[in-house]
N, C-alpha and C positions, 0 to 999 in steps of 0.2 A: 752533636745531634740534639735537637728540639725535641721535648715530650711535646707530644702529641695530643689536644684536646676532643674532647667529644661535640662532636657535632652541636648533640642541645646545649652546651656548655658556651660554644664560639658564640653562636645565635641568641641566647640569654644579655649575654655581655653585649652584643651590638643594637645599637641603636637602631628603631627599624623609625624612616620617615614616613608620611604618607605620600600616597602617591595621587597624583592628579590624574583622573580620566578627562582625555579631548573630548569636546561634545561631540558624539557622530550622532549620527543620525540614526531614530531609533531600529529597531531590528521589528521586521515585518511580523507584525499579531500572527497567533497562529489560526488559520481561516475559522475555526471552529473545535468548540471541545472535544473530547474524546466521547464526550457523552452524547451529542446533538449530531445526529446522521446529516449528511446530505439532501438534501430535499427530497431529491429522487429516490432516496433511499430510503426513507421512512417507512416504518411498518414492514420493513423487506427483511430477509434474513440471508446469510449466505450459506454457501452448499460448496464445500472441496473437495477433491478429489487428488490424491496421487496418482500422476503414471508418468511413463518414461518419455522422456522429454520427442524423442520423434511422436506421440501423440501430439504435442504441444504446438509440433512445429505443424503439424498434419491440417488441425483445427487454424491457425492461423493463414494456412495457404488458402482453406476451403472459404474463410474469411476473404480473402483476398479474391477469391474467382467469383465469389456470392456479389461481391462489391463490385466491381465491374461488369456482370452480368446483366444488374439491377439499375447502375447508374447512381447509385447511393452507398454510406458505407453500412454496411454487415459487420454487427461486433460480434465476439465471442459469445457473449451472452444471448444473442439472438439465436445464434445457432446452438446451444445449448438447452435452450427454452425448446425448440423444435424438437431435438433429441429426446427430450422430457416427456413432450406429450408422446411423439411415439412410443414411448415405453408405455404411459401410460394406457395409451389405448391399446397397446399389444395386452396389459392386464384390466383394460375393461373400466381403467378407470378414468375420472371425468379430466379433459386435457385443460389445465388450467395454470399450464408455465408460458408468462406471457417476459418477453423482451423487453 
């Protein structure tokens, strides 16, 4: 039976060579810091909410029926924005959640 070496023991002892990387091709920049919004996004903040996923599904259909309705598409956020002001004007205040 061979005693047994310790791992950082084997690897101390071995020779490491380098290793050549193929040139590939480089990997795609990433669009934008984490720091610099979206265009569209600038000066915006976001707003989340938890609920149970049949809400989620509920809002996406009514997206869907908003969109062919209209002939264009209806995002979440539109419809969200709509939501908003009704609340808002149910409390009087000024509707100013725009899509």
């Amino acid at each position: 039976m061979t005693k047994k070496t310790s791992l950082t023991a084997a690897l101390s002892e071995t020779p490491v060579e380098p290793i050549e990387l193929e040139d590939k091709p480089a990997a795609k920049p990433a669009a934008r810091a984490r720091s610099e919004p979206r265009p569209d996004r600038a000066g915006k903040t976001n707003i989340t909410g938890y609920f149970d996923k049949p809400v989620k599904w509920e809002l996406q259909d009514l997206a869907t029926e908003r969109s062919r309705a209209l002939g264009r598409k209806v995002t979440a956020q539109e419809l969200l924005a709509e939501a908003l002001n009704d609340l808002f004007k149910k409390y009087g205040k000024p509707e100013i959640a725009r899509g």
